[in-house]
PATOR-75033 format. One record per residue (C-alpha): residue number from 1; x, y, z. Coordinates in steps of 0.1 Angstrom, whole numbers, plus 5000, padded with zeros to 4 digits. Example, Ala and Ser with C-alpha at 12.3 -4.5 7.8 and 13.67 -1.06 7.14 Angstrom:
2
site pos->1 | u->5123 | v->4955 | w->5078
site pos->2 | u->5137 | v->4989 | w->5071
END
This chain:
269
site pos->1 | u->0951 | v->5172 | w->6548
site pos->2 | u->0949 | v->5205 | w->6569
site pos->3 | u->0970 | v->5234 | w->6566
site pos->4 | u->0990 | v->5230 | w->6595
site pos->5 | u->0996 | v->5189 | w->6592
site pos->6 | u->1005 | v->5202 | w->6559
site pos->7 | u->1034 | v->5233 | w->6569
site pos->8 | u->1051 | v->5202 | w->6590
site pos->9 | u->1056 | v->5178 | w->6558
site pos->10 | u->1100 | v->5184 | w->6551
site pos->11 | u->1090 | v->5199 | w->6514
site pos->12 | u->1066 | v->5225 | w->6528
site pos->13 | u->1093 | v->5233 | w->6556
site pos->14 | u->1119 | v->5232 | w->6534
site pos->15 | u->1101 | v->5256 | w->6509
site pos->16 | u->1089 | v->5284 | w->6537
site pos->17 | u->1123 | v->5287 | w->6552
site pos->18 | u->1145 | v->5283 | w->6523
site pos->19 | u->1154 | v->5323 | w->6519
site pos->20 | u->1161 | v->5324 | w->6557
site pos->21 | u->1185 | v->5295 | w->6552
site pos->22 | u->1202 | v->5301 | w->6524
site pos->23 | u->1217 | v->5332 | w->6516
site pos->24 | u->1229 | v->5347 | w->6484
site pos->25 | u->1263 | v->5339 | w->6469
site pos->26 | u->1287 | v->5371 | w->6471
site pos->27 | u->1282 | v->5393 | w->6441
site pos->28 | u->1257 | v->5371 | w->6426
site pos->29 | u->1227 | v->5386 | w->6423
site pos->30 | u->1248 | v->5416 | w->6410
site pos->31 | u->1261 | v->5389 | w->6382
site pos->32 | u->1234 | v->5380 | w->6376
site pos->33 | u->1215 | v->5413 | w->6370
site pos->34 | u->1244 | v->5422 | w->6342
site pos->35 | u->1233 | v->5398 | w->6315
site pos->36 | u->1197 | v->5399 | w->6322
site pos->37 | u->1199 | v->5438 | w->6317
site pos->38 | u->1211 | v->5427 | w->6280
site pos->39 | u->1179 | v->5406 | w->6281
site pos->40 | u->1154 | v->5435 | w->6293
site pos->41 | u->1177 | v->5457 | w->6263
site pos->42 | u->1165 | v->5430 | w->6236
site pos->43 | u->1125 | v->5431 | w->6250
site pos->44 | u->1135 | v->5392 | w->6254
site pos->45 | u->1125 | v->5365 | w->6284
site pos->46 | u->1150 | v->5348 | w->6306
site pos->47 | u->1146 | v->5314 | w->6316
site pos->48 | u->1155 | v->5301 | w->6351
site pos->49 | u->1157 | v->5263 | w->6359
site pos->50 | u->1151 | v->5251 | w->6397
site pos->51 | u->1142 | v->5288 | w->6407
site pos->52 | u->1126 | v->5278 | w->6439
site pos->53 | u->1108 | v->5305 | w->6462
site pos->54 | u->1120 | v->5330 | w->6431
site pos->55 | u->1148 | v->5342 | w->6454
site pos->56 | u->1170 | v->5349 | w->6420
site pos->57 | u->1140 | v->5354 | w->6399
site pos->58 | u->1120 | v->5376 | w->6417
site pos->59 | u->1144 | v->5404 | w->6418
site pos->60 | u->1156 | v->5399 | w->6382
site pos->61 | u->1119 | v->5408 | w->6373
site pos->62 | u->1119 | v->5437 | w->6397
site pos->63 | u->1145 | v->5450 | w->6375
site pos->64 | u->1120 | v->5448 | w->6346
site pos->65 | u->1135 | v->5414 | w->6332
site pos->66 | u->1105 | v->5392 | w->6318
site pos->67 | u->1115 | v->5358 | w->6331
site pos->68 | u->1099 | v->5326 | w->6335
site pos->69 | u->1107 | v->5308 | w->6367
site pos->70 | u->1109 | v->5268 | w->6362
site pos->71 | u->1105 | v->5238 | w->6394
site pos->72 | u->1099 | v->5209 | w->6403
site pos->73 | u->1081 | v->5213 | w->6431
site pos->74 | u->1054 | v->5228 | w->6438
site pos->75 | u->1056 | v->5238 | w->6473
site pos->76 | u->1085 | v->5262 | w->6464
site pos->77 | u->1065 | v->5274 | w->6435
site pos->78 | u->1035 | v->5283 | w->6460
site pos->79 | u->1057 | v->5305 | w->6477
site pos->80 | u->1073 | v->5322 | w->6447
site pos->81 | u->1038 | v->5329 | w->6437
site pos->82 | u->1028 | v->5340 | w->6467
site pos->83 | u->1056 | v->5367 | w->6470
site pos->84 | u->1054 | v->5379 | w->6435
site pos->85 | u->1018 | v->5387 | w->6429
site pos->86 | u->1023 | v->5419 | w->6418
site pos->87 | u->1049 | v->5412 | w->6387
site pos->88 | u->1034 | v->5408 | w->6357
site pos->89 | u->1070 | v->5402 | w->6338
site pos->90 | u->1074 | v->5369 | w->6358
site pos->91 | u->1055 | v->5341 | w->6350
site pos->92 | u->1059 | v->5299 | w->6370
site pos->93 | u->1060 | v->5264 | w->6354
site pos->94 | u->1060 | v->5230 | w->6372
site pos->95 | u->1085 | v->5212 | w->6355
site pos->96 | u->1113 | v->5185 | w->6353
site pos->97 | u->1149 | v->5205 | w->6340
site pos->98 | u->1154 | v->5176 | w->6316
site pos->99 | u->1124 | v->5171 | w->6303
site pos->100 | u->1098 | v->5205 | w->6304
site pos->101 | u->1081 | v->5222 | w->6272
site pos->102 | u->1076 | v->5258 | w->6275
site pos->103 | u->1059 | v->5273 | w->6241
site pos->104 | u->1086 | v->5301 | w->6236
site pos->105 | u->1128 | v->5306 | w->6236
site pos->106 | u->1146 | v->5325 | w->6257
site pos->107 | u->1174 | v->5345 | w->6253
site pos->108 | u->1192 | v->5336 | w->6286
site pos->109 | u->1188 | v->5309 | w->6308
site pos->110 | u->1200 | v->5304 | w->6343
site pos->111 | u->1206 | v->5274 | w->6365
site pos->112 | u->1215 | v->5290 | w->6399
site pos->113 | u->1226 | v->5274 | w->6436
site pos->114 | u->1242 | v->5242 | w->6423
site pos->115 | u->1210 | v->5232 | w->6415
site pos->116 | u->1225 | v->5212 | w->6379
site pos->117 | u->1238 | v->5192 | w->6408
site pos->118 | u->1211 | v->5172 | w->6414
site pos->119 | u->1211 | v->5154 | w->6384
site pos->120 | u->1233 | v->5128 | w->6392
site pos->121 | u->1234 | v->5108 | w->6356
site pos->122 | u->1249 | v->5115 | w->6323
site pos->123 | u->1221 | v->5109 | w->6307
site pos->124 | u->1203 | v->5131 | w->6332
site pos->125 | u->1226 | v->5160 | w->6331
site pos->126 | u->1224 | v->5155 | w->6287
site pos->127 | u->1187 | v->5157 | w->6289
site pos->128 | u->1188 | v->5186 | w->6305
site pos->129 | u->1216 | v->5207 | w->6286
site pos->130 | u->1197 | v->5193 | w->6255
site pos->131 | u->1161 | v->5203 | w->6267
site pos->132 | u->1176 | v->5238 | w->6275
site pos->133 | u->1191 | v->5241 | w->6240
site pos->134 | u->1160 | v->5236 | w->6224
site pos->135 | u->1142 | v->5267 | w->6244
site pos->136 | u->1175 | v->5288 | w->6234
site pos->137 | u->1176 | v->5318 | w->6206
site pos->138 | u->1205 | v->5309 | w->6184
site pos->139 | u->1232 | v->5323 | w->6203
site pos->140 | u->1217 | v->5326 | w->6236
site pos->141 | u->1236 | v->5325 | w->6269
site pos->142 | u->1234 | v->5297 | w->6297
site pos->143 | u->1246 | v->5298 | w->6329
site pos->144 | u->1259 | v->5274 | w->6353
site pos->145 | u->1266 | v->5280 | w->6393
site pos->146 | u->1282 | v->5251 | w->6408
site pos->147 | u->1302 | v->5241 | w->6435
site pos->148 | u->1338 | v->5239 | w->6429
site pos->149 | u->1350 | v->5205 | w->6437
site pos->150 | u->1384 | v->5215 | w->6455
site pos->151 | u->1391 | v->5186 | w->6479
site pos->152 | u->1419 | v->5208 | w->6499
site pos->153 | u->1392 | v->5229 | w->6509
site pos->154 | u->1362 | v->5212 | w->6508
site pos->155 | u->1372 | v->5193 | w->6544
site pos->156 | u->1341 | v->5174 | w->6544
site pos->157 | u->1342 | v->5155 | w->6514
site pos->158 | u->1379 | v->5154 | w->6516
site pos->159 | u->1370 | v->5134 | w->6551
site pos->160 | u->1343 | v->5111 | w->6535
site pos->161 | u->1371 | v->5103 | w->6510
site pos->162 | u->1389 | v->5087 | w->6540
site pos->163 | u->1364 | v->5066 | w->6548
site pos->164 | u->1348 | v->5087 | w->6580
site pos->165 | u->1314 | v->5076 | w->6588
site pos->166 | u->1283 | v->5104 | w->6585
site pos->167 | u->1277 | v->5123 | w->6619
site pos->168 | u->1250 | v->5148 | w->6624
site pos->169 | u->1265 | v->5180 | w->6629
site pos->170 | u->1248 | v->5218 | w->6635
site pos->171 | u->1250 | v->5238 | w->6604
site pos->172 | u->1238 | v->5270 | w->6603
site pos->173 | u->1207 | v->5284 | w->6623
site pos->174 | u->1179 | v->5311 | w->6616
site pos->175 | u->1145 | v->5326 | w->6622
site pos->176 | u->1116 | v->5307 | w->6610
site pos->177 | u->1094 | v->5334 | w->6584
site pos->178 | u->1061 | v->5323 | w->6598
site pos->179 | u->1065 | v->5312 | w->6632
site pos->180 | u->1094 | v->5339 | w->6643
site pos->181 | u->1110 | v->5306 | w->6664
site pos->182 | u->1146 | v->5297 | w->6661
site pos->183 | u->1157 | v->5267 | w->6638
site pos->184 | u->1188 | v->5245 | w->6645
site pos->185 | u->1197 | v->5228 | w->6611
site pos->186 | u->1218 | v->5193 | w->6618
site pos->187 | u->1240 | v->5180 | w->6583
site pos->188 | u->1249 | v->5146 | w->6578
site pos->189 | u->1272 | v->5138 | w->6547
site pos->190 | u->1284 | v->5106 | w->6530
site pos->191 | u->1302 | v->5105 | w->6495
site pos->192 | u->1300 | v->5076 | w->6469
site pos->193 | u->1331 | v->5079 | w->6452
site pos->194 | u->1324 | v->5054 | w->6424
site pos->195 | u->1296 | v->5075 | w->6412
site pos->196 | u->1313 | v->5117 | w->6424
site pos->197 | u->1277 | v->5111 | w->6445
site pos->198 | u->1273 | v->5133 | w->6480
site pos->199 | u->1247 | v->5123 | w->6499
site pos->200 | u->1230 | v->5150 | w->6528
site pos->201 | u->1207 | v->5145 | w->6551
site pos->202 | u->1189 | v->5170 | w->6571
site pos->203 | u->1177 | v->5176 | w->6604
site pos->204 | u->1155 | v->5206 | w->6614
site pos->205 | u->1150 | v->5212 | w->6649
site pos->206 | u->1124 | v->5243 | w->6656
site pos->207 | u->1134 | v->5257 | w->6692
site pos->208 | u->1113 | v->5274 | w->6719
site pos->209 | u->1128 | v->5307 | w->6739
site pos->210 | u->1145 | v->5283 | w->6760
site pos->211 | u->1162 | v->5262 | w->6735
site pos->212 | u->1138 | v->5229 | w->6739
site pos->213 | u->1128 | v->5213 | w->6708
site pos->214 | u->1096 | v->5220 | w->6700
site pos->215 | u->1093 | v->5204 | w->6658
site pos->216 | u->1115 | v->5180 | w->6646
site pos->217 | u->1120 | v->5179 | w->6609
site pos->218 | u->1137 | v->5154 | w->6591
site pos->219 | u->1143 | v->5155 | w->6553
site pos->220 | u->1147 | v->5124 | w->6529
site pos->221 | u->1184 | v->5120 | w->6514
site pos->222 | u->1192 | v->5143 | w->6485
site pos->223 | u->1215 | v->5131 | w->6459
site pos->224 | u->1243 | v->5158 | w->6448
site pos->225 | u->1263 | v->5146 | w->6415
site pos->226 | u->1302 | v->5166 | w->6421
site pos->227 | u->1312 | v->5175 | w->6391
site pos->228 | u->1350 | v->5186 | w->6379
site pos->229 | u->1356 | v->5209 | w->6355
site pos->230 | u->1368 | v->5189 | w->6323
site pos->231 | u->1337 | v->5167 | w->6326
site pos->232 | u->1315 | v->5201 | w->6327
site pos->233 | u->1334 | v->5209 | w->6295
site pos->234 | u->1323 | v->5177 | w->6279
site pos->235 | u->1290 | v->5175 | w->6287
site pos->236 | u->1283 | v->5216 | w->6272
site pos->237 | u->1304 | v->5206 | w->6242
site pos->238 | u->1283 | v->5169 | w->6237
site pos->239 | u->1249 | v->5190 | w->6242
site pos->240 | u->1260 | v->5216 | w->6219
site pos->241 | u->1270 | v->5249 | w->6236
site pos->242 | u->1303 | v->5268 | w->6231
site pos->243 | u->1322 | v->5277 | w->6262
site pos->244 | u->1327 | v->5313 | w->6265
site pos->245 | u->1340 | v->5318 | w->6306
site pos->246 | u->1345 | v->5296 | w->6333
site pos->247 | u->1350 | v->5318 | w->6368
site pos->248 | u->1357 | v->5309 | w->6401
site pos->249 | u->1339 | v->5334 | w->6419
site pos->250 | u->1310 | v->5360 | w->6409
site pos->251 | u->1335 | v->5385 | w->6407
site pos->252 | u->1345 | v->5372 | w->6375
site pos->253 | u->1380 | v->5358 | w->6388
site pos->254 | u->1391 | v->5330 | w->6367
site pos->255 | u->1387 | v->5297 | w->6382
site pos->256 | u->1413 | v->5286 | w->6397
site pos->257 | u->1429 | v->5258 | w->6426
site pos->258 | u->1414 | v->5276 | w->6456
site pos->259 | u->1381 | v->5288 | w->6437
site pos->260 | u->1349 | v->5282 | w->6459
site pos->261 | u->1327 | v->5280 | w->6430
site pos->262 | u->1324 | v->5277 | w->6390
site pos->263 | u->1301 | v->5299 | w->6376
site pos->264 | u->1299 | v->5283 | w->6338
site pos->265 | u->1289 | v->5308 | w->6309
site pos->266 | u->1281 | v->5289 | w->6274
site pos->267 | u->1263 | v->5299 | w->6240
site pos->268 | u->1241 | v->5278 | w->6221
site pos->269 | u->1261 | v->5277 | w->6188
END
């Protein structure tokens, strides 16, 4: 397959334009940075599970943190490698979160951008809390970023709730990295209540200067488990971890009703 047949498959797409498309959290990379200092303190390694293009990962090891960057696929990981040539302290595995082998332990381990998420499965989510243990010092810290399931806010799942069929809707747009054109993302989301299952489809539409659609991208279904809080309590406590914080925010604010996010901090006891 060519180069360029292969930059139009969704994954390589996806993987090219992911930092343009997604932004940073408020105060997260900050966050972050605190308790991988105590890491680069120690002369330890951090671990971070569905890094992606390193946009955590990358920066963390700017900072002097020796980290190891862990994905699934390995698009994403081409780009992370790709951008970080130069950091020795940062090293990439193609992996599955509930089921990799890495030949050392890690002090801290982080699980950014909802990515726990997409395990959509007890068992699934167990492996991979379990897996994670077992590549923990004694008493090293995990952290968990996920969305906070707060259906007064969260209109479109409170809306799928109701029963409202999926409709293609614009999202956000940006620049493309390579190509400098515009991109018009479309979002279409459907929720399975019997299993906390959201289901999202994506469009990507790639636009000339005079908005006509040039590449049309369309991305297979991605599975997004919605966990509540009490059942993320369970599942640290089943796999072995002591709770130490639950926030709502990267500011640290306690999680509360109107919290956008839970950011989940646990120790391997």
């Amino acid at each position: 397959m060519s180069r360029k047949k292969a930059e139009k498959t969704p994954e390589n797409f996806y993987a090219q334009s992911y930092e343009s498309a997604v932004p940073d959290w408020p105060g997260e990379i900050d966050y972050y940075q605190k308790y991988a200092a105590a890491v680069k303190a120690e002369g330890g390694w951090a671990l971070e599970i569905a890094c992606g293009t390193g946009r955590v990962a990358i920066r963390l090891a700017e900072a002097g943190v020796n980290l190891v960057g862990l994905d699934l696929s390995a698009s994403m990981l081409a780009v992370a490698k790709q951008k970080s040539q130069e950091l020795d302290n940062l090293r990439w595995v193609e992996g599955d979160m509930r089921s990799f082998q890495i030949d050392q332990t890690f002090l801290l381990t982080l699980i950014p951008g909802h990515a726990f998420q997409n395990l959509t499965s007890s068992e699934d989510q167990a492996a991979c809390l379990e897996c994670i243990k077992r590549h923990l010092s004694p008493g090293g810290k995990l952290i968990v970023h996920l969305d906070h399931m707060n259906l007064a806010n969260m209109s479109w799942l409170g809306g799928l709730c109701k029963g409202e069929s999926a409709v293609f809707k614009p999202a956000e747009e940006f620049q493309h990295p390579q190509t400098g054109n515009q991109v018009r993302t479309l979002l279409a989301w459907t929720y399975l209540p019997a299993t906390q299952t959201a289901v999202l489809e994506t469009v990507w539409e790639e636009l000339d200067d005079s908005g006509g659609v040039l590449n049309r991208i369309e991305r297979e279904p991605i599975f997004l488990h919605c966990v509540f809080r009490f059942e993320m309590n369970h599942l640290l406590s089943r796999a072995g971890f002591e709770v130490e914080s639950v926030y709502g925010d990267f500011f640290q604010q306690l999680l509360g009703d109107e919290s956008p996010s839970m950011i989940w901090v646990a120790k391997r006891t």
